[in-house]
C-alpha positions in Angstrom: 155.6 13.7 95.5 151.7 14.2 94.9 151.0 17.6 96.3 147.5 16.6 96.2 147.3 14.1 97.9 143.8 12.7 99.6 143.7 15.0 102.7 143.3 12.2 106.1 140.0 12.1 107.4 139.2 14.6 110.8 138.1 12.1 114.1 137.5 13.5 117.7 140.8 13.3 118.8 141.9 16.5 116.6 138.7 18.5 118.5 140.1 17.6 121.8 143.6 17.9 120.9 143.4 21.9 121.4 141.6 21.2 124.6 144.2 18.6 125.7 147.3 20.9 125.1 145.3 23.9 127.2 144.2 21.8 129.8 146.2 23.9 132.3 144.5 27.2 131.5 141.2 25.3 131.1 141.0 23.9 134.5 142.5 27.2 135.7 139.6 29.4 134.0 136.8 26.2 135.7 138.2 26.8 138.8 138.3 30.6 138.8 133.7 30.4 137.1 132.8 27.3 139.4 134.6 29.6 143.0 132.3 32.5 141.8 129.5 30.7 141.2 129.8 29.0 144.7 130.6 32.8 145.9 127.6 33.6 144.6 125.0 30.6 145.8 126.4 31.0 149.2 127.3 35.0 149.3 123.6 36.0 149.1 121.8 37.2 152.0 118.8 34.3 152.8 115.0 35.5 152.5 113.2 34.0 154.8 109.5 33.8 154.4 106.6 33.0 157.2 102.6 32.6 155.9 99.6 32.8 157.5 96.7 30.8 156.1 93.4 32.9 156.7 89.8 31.2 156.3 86.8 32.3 155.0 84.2 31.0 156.8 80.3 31.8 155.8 77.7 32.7 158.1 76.4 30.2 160.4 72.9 31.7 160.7 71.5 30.6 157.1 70.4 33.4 154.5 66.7 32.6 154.3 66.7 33.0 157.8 68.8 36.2 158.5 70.8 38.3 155.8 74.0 39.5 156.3 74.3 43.8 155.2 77.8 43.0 153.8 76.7 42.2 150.0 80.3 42.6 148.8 82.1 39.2 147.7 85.0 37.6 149.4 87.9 38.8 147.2 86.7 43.1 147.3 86.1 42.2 150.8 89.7 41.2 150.8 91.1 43.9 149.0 88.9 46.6 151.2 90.7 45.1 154.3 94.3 44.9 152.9 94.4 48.7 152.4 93.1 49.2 155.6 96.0 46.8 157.1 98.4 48.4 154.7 97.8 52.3 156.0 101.4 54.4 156.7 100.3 54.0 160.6 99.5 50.6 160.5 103.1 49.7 159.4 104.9 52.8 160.8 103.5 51.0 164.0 105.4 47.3 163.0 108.1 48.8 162.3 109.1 50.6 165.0 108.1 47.7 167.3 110.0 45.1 165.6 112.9 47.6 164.9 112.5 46.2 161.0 115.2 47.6 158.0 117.5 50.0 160.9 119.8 50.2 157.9 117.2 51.8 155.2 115.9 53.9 158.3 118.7 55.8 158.7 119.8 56.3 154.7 116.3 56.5 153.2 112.6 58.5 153.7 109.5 57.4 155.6 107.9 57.1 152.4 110.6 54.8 150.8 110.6 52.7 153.9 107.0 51.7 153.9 107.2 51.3 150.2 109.8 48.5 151.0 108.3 47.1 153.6 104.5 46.2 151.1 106.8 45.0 148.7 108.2 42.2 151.6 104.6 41.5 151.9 102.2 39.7 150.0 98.6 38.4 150.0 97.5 35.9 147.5 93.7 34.6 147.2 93.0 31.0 147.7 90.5 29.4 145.4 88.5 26.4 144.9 85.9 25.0 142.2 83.0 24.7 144.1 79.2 24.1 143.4 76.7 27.5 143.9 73.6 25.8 146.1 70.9 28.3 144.0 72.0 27.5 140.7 73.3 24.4 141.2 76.1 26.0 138.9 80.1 25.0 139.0 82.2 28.3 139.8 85.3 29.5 140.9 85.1 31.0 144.4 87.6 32.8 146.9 87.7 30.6 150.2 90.8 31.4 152.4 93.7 33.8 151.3 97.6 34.3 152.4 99.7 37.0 154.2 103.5 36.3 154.2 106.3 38.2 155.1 109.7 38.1 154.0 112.8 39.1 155.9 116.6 37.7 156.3 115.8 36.3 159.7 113.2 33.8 160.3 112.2 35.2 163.8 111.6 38.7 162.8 109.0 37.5 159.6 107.4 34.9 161.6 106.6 37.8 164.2 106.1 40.6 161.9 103.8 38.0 159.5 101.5 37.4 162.8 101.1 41.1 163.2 99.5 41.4 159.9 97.4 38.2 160.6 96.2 39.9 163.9 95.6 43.3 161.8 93.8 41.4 158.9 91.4 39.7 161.4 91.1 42.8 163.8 90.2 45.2 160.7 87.7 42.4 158.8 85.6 42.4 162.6 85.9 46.4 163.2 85.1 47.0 159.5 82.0 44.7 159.5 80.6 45.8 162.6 81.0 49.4 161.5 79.0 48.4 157.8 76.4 47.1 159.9 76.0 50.2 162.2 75.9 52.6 159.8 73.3 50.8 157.8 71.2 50.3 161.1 71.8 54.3 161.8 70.8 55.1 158.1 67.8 53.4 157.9 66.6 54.4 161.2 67.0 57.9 160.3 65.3 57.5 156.7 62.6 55.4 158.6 62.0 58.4 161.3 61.9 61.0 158.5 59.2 58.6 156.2 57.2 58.3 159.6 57.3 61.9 159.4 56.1 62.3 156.3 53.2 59.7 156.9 52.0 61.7 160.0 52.1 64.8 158.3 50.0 63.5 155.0 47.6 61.7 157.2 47.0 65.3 159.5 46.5 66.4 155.8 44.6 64.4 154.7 42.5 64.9 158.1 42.5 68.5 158.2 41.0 68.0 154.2 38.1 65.4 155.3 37.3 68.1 158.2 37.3 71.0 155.5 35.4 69.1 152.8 33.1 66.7 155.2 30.1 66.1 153.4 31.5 66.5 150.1 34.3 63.8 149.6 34.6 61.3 147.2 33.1 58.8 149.4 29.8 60.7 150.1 28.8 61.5 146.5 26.7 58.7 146.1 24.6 60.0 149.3 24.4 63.4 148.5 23.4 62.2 145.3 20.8 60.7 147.1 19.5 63.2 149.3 20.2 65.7 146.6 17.2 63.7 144.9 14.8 63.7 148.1 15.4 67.1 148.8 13.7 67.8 145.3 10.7 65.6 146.0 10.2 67.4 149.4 10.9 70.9 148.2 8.3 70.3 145.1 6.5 68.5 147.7 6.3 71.9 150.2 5.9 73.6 147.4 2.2 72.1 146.6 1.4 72.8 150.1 2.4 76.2 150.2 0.4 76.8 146.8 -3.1 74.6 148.7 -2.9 77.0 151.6 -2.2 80.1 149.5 -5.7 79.7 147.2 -7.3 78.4 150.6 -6.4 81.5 152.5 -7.4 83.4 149.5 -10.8 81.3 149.3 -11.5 82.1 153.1 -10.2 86.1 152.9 -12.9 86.2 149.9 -15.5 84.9 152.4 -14.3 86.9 154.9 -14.9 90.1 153.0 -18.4 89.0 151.9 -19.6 88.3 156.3 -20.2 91.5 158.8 -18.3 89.9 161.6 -21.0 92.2 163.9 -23.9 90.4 161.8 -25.5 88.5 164.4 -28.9 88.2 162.6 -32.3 89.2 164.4 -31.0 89.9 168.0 -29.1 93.3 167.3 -27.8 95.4 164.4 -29.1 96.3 161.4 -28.6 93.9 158.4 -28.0 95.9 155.5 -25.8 97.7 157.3 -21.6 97.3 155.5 -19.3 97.6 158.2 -15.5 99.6 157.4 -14.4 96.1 157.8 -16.6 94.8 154.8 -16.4 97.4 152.8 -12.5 97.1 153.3 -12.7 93.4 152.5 -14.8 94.2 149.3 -12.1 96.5 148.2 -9.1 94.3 148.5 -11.5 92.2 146.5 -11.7 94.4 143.9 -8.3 95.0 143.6 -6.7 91.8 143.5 -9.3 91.8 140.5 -7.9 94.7 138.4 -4.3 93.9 139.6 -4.9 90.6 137.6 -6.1 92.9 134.9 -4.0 95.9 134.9 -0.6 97.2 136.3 0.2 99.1 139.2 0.0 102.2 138.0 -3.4 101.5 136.3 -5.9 104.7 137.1 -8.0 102.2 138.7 -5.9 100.4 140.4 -4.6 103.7 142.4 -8.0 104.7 143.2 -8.9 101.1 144.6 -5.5 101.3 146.5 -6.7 105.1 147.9 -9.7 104.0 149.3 -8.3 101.0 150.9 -5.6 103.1 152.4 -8.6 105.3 154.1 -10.9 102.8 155.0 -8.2 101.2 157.2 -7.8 104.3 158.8 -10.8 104.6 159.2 -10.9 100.7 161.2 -7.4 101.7 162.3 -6.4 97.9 160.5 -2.8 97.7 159.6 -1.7 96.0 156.3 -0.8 92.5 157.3 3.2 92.2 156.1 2.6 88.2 156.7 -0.5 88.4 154.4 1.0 89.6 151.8 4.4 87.9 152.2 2.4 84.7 151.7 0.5 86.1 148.7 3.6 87.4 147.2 5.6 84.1 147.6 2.6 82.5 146.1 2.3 84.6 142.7 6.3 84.8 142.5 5.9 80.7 142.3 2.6 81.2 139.8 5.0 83.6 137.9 7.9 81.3 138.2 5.5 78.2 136.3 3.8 80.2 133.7 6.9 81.0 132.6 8.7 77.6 132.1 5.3 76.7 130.0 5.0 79.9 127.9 7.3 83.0 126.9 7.6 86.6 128.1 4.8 88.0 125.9 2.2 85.6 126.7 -1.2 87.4 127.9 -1.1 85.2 131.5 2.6 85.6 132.0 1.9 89.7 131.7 -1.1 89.4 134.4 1.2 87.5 136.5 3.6 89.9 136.3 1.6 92.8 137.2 0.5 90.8 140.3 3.4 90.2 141.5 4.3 94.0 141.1 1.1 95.0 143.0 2.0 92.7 145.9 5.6 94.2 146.1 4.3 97.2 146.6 1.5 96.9 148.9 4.2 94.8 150.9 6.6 97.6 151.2 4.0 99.9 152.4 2.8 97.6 154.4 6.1 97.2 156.2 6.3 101.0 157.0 2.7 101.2 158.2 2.4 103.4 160.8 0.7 102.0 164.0 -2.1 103.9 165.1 -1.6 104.4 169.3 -4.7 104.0 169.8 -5.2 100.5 168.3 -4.7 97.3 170.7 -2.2 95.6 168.5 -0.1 92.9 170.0 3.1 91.6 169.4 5.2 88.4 171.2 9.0 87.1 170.7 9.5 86.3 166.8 10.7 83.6 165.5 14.2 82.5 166.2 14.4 84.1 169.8 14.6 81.8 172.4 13.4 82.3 175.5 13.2 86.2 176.2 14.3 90.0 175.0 15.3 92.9 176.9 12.7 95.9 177.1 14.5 99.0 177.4 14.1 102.8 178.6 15.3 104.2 175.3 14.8 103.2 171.7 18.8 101.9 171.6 20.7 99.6 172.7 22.7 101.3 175.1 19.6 102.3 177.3 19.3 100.6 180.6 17.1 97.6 180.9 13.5 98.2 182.6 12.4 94.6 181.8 11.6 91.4 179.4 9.5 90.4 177.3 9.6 86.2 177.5 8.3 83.3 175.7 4.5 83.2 175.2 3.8 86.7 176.9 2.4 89.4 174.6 2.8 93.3 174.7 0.9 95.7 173.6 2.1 98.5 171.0 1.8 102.2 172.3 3.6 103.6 169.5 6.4 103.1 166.5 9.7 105.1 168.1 11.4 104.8 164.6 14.6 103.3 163.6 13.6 99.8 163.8 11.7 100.0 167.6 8.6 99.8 169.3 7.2 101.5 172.7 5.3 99.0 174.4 3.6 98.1 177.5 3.9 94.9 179.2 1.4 93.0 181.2 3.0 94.4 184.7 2.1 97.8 183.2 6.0 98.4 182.6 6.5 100.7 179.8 9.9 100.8 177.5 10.9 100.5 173.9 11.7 96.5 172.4 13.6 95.7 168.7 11.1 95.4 165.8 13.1 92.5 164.3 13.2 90.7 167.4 9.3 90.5 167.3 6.0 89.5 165.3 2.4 90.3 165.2 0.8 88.2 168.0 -2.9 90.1 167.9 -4.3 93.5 166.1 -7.5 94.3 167.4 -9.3 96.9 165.5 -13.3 97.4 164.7 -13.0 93.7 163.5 -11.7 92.4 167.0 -15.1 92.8 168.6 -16.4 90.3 165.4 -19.7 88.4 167.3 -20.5 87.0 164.4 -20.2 82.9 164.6 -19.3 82.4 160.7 -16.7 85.0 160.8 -15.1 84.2 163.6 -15.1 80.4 162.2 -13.5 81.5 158.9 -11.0 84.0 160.5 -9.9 81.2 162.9 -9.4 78.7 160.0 -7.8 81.5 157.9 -5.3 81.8 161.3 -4.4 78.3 160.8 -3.2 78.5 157.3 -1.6 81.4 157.3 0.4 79.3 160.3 1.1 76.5 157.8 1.7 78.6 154.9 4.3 80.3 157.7 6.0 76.5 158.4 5.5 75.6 155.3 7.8 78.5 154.3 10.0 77.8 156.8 10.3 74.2 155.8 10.6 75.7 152.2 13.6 77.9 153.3 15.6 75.0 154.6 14.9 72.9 152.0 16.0 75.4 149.6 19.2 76.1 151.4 20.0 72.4 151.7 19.2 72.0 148.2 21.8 74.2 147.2 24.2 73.1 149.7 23.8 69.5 147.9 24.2 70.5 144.8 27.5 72.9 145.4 28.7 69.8 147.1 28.3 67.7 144.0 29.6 70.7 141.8 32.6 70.9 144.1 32.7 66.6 144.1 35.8 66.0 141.1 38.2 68.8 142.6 37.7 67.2 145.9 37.6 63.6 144.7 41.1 64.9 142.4 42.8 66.8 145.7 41.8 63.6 147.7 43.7 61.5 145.0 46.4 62.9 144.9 46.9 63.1 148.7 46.1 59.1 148.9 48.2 58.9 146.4 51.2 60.1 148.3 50.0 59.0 151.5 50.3 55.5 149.8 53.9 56.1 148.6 54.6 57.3 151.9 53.3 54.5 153.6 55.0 51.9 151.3 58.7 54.0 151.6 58.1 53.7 155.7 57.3 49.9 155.7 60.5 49.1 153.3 62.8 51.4 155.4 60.9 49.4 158.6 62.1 46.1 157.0 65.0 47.0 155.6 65.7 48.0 159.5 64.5 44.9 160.8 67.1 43.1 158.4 70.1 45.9 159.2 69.5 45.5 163.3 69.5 41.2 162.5 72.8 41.9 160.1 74.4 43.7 163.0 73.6 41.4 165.6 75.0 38.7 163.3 78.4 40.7 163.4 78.5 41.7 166.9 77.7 37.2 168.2 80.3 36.7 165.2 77.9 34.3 163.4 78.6 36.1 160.2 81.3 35.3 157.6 84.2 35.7 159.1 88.1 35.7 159.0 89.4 32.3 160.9 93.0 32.1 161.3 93.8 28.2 160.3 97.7 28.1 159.6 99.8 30.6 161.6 102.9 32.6 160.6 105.6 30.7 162.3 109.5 30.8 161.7 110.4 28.8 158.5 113.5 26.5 159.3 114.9 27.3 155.0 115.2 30.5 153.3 112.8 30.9 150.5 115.3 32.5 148.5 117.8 32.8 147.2 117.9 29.0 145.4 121.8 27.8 146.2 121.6 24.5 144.6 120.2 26.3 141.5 122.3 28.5 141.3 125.1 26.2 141.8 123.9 23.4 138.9 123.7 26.4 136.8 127.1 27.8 137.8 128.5 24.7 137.0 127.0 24.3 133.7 127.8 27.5 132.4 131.6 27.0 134.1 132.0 23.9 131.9 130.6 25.7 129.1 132.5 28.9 129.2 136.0 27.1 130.1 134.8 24.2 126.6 133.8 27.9 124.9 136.9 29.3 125.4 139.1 26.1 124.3 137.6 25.6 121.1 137.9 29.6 120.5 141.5 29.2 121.0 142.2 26.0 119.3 140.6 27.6 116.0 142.6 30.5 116.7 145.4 28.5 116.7 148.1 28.3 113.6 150.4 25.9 114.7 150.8 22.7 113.4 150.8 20.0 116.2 150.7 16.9 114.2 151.9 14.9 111.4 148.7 14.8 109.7 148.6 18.8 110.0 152.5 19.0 108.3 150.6 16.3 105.3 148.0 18.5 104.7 150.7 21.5 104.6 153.1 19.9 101.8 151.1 17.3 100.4 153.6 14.1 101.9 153.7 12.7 105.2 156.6 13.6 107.3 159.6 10.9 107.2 159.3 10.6 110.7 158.0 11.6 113.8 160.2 13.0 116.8 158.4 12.7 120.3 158.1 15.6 122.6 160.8 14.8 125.3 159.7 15.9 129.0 162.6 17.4 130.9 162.7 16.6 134.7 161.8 19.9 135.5 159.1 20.1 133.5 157.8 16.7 135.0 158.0 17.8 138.4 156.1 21.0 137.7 153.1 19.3 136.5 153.0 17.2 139.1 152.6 19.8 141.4 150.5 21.5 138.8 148.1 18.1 138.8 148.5 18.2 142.9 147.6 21.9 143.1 144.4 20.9 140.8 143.3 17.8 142.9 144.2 20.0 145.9 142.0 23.0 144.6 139.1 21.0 143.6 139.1 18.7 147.1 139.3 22.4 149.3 136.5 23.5 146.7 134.6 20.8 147.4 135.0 20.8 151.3 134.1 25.0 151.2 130.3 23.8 149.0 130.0 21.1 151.5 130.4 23.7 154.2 128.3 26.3 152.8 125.6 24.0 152.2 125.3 22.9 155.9 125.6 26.5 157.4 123.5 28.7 154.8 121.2 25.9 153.3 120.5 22.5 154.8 122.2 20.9 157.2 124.2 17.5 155.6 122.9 15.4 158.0 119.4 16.3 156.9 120.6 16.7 153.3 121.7 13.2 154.0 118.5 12.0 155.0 116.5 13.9 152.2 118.6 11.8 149.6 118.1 8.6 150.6 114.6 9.5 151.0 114.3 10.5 147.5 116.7 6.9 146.8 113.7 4.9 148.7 116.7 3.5 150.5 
């Protein structure tokens, strides 16, 4: 016998041989996986879930025309809106009026609750390619979205699904019209407080104009202007006032040299010198040695001495209005020799000594005593109006006896002192006027009773210059004081023009802060009254939530294909595990390759009729088990799925049939 033998070759019938002599326990292990997976496609609970299709629908009004003052896209808009649906309240408030989850209610928290009920729901974004009309660009855009509920009966998340419809579209309204509000509220309040601002930098700016007129930035170029005419007519006044000062000195000189009582042949002696000549020809001589010599010059005292007595003797009082005019005149001599030469210069030292001379025959002139008996006059001076009060007492708390007016002279009795005059009016009223409310109208001394033509002639024309000379100081005066208003207002022109600046400059930001807030206003109150008519994107409600007719979970046919799979698998697993687990020999070719030689022969298994009749049963029992199996999936399907009617209808749909 050849123990080695060539070993028969393996065919498919020796892989399902372990399977055929286990079928029994096979079937029994297919029948116990494919009743649990039935258990399971048809023992869980159904999920039921109802969706709501919500539109996003643009403005109607278009942008160029009106903008809206939501700027936020469609998506964050979304989001904004489903925390605002999804607040505790909000579904505290579902919940207890759909009586959802009475199971969790009474095992778990609030908190857990409301945590169970967002996951149930969910929103999901719907989007579409679409064209953008300004850039004529391809992008992805949100244009409607989803709210769905999910719950084990298809009533309950039908009406809970269109309560968060309803709170999704109430919320989107309330929430846009609120945005719009507020912006209309804000940007009336920031355009009250930048009209504020405007008012109060244009009152400042008013209130500068009114403190700085004449001297803005504006103006410069006229003050500039009359800065240079006031020159020309103050040099021009000047001239004047110098003419009449050497012609008043021209006709004084020819004044002193006449006897105003020289009326020739018909009376008086002709070789007789009058006080009043003789007091001309010393004024004479000292305006000579005053050009000469200084004031306190030995001759010039001694000329000044006898001057001082001969007008005493004519009872003549210095005139202060004389020698103002003289003095103003070698003050402007003075004021020219010494823009031509220096300080030493011989005709700058002569002027100077003038000048001294006339100062001090000015200030005794001023406190000249008034002799009583000399007839000199005085009338209103200049700057008074219309009258002044004469009084009983030299003071102004004395009653008043009378008054002196416009054009009427008085005549001076005597100097009271302390600024005051006693006088007599023409009414023969006595009482005591203000010195510095009057002037010098007439003096009459020895030289009032003057017969002689020529004299009077010359002192009538020397009355009229000393007049202009007066205006013409006057005039000089104002120009003066205008001359230096100009030019301070020119000094002061670049602080003002810089303060002025930066006040317009303000002013302009101001102005240009108000007039955006005012538009931005006029776009906010247009925005608003978009929301409130509804012509603004908006939430449109285009599917409903209503009761689905399947579950949306879980999948039974699913889970029932993939029960049956792995059944068949597990039971095909579990033979082939066993069969190679196996050590028997079941076969002559197994008891070859144990000894090397095939068996002399073969005895057949022989069935008792017991053992017959019990797989019979055992075959009925399977057929029996599989049909009732059948009958329970068939059963299940119509109650917890579809029912097989419509099933029926579905197939031979899908058939074409």
């Amino acid at each position: 016998m050849n123990v080695h033998a060539e070993q028969p070759a393996v065919t498919i019938k020796d892989f399902l041989a372990p399977l055929r002599r286990r079928k029994k326990q096979l079937a029994a292990i297919f029948l116990v996986l494919a009743l649990a997976t039935l258990l399971l496609a048809f023992g869980l609970p159904p999920v039921y879930r109802s969706t709501g299709t919500i539109l996003i629908e643009q403005q109607e009004v278009p942008d160029e025309l009106v903008q809206s003052t939501i700027t936020s896209y469609a998506d964050q808009q979304i989001q904004v809106i489903t925390q605002l649906v999804m607040t505790t309240g909000n579904l505290l408030g579902i919940i207890d009026d759909r009586n959802l989850y009475p199971g969790e209610r009474r095992r778990l928290g609030q908190s857990e609750v409301i945590e169970r009920m967002r996951e149930d729901i969910t929103m999901d974004l719907v989007s579409a390619d679409v064209i953008d009309p300004k850039s004529g660009r391809a992008s992805r855009a949100t244009i409607a979205f989803t709210v769905s509920f999910d719950h084990d009966n298809p009533s309950t998340a039908s009406k809970v699904a269109n309560d968060l419809v309803t709170l999704y579209l109430s919320e989107n309204r309330r929430s846009r019209s609120e945005t719009a509000a507020e912006n209309v509220s804000y940007f009336e309040e920031a355009s009250r407080d930048a009209g504020a601002r405007v008012a109060a930098l244009e009152q400042q700016l008013a209130a500068f104009k009114r403190a700085n007129e004449g001297a803005l930035p504006e103006q410069y170029a006229m003050n500039l202007s009359l800065l240079q005419r006031t020159e020309s007519e103050l040099l021009e006044a000047q001239r004047q006032w110098q003419s009449g000062a050497e012609q008043l000195a021209y006709l004084n000189a020819q004044l002193a040299q006449i006897d105003p009582g020289l009326v020739g042949a018909s009376g008086g002696s002709a070789n007789s010198i009058s006080p009043n000549v003789q007091l001309q020809a010393l004024q004479t001589q000292l305006a000579s040695l005053t050009g000469k010599y200084g004031p306190d010059h030995p001759d010039v005292v001694r000329v000044k001495r006898e001057i001082d007595a001969m007008r005493r003797e004519a009872g003549v009082a210095p005139d202060p209005l004389t020698l103002e005019a003289e003095l103003a005149g070698a003050r402007n001599e003075l004021a020219s020799l010494r823009e031509r030469y220096s300080a030493d210069h011989p005709d700058v030292v002569r002027q100077e000594r003038v000048v001294a001379s006339l100062e001090t025959d000015l200030e005794r002139a001023r406190s000249w005593t008034i002799r009583a008996d000399s007839d000199t006059r005085i009338t209103l001076g200049d700057g008074v109006s219309s009258r002044i009060n004469v009084r009983s007492g030299p003071d102004t708390g004395s009653e008043v006896v009378g008054y002196l007016y416009s054009g009427e002279t008085a005549r001076v009795l005597d100097e009271a002192g302390s600024g005051w005059f006693q006088v007599a009016l023409a009414d023969g009223t006595r009482g005591y006027v203000s010195r510095s409310l009057t002037k010098t109208a007439e003096r009459t001394s020895a030289s009032a009773g003057a017969s002689n033509p020529a004299y009077i002639s010359l002192q009538a024309q020397a009355s009229r210059t000393e007049a202009e000379m007066r205006s013409l100081q006057s005039k000089y005066d104002v120009l003066q004081e205008k001359l230096t208003q100009l030019q301070a207002r020119l000094g002061q022109a670049p602080e003002i023009e810089r303060q002025a600046s930066a006040i317009l400059r303000e002013l302009a930001l101001a102005r240009s802060e108000f007039e955006s807030h005012q538009q931005n206003l006029i776009t906010a109150r247009a925005g608003e009254r978009l929301e409130i008519t509804e012509k603004g994107e908006q939430f449109t409600l285009i599917e409903p939530p209503i009761a689905p007719l399947y579950p949306r979970s879980p999948n039974r046919l699913a889970i029932l294909l993939l029960g049956l799979i792995l059944s068949t698998a597990g039971t095909v697993g579990y033979g082939a595990m066993a069969g190679a687990n196996d050590k028997t020999y079941y076969s002559p070719r197994s008891v070859a390759s144990l000894v090397g030689a095939p068996p002399l022969a073969v005895i057949p298994y022989v069935y008792l009729d017991a053992e017959k009749h019990r797989g019979r049963k055992m075959l009925l029992l399977v057929v029996g088990s599989v049909l009732a199996a059948g009958a329970i999936g068939l059963a299940l399907l119509h109650v917890f799925w579809r029912p097989l009617d419509v099933l029926w209808f579905v197939i031979l749909r899908k058939m074409g049939v």
